[in-house]
C-alpha positions in Angstrom: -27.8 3.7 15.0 -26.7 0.6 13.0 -23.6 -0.7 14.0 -23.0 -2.6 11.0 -23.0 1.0 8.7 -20.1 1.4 10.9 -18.4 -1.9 9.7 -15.3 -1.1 7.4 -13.3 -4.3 5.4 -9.7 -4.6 4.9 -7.8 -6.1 2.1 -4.9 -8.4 3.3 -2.5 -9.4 0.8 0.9 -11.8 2.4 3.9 -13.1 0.5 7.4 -14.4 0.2 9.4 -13.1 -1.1 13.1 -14.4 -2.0 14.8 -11.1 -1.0 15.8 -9.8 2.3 14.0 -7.3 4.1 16.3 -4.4 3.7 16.4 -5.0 -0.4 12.3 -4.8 -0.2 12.4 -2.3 2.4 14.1 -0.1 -0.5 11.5 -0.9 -3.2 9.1 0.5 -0.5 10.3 3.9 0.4 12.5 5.3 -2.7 10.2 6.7 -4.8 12.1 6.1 -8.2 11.6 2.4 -7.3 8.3 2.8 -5.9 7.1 4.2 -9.3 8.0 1.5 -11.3 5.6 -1.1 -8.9 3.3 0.8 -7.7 2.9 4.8 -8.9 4.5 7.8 -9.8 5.3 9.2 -5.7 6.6 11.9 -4.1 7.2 9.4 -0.8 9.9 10.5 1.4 9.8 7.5 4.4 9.4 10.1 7.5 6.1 9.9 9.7 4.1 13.3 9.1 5.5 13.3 5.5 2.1 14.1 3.2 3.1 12.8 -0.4 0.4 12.6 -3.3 0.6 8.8 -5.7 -0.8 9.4 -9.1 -3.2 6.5 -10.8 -2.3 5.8 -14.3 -6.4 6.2 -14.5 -6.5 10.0 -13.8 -6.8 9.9 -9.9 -4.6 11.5 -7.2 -3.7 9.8 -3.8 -3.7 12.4 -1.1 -1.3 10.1 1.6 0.3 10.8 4.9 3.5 8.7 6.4 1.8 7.4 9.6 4.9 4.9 11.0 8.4 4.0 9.4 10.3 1.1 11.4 12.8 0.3 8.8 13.0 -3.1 7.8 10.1 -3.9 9.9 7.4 -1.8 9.2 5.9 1.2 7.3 2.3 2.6 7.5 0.6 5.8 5.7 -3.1 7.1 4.6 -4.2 5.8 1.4 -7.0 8.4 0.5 -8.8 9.6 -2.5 -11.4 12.2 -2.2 -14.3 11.6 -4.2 -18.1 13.9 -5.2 -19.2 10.1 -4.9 -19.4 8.3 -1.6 -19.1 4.5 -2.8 -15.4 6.4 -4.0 -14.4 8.8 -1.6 -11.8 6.7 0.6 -10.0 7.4 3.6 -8.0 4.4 4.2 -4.5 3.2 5.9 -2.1 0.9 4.2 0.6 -0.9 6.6 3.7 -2.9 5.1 5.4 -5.5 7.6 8.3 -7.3 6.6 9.3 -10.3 8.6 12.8 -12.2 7.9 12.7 -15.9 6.5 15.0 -18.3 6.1 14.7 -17.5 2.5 13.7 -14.3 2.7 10.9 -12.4 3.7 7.4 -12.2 4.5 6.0 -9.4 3.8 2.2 -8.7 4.7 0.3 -5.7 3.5 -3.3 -4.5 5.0 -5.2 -1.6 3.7 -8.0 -1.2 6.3 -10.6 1.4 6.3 -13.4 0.2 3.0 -16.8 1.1 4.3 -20.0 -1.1 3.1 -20.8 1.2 -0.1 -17.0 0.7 -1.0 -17.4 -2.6 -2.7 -16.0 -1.2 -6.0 -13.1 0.4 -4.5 -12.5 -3.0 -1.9 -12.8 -5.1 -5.2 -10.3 -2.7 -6.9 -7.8 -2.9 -4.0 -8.2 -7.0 -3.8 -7.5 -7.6 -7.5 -4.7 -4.2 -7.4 -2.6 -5.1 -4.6 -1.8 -8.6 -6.0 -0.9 -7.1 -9.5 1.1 -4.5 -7.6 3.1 -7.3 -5.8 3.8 -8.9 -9.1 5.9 -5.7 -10.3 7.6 -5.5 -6.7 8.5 -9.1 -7.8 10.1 -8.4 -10.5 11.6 -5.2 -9.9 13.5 -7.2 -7.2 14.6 -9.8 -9.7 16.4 -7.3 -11.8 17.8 -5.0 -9.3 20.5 -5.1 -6.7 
């Protein structure tokens, strides 16, 4: 067997941001909020909680809460079943916040692309940052 068919990437995307963690930590787990960044949710923030995102390109999340440590920390399955293998992803996407002088850092990992992903690791490497942009500035105009 070839270890490196077993090989999966992760995408890691880190910044500050100029709010405090329990301000972000709300633009992460209420889905109203979470919709206008990211996707339309039905995300309630309790480990074992399976919620669905929909893509503005047709497709349908199929997500599980896996760890909520508020202000900290929140995990959950990021998959997408697919006829196609290069497409058909089973992936976990963990938030950490970390408190700044300024604000806070907040790291996000989504682990789990096998080789034939490249698409879909691509996809997730020029998303997340775009994503982060609207968290941005959903934070700017909200209290």
């Amino acid at each position: 067997m070839n270890d490196r068919a077993e090989e999966t990437r992760t995408v890691v995307v880190e910044r500050q941001i100029s709010h405090p963690p329990e301000k972000l930590w709300r633009a992460l787990t209420q889905p109203h909020l979470m919709e206008e960044w990211l996707m339309k949710n039905d995300f309630n923030p309790v480990v074992g909680h399976r919620f669905n995102i929909s893509a503005d390109w047709g497709g349908v999340l199929d997500c599980e809460v896996l760890a909520v440590e508020p202000h900290k920390t929140l995990s959950y399955t990021w998959n997408l079943a697919h006829q196609d293998p290069a497409f058909d992803l089973r992936s976990v996407v963990t938030f950490t916040l970390t408190p700044t002088p300024t604000g806070t850092h907040l790291r996000m990992e989504q682990a789990g692309f096998r080789p034939e992903q490249r698409r879909a690791y691509g996809g997730a490497k020029m998303g997340w940052p775009q994503f982060f942009e609207k968290l941005e500035e959903l934070l700017a105009r909200t209290d």
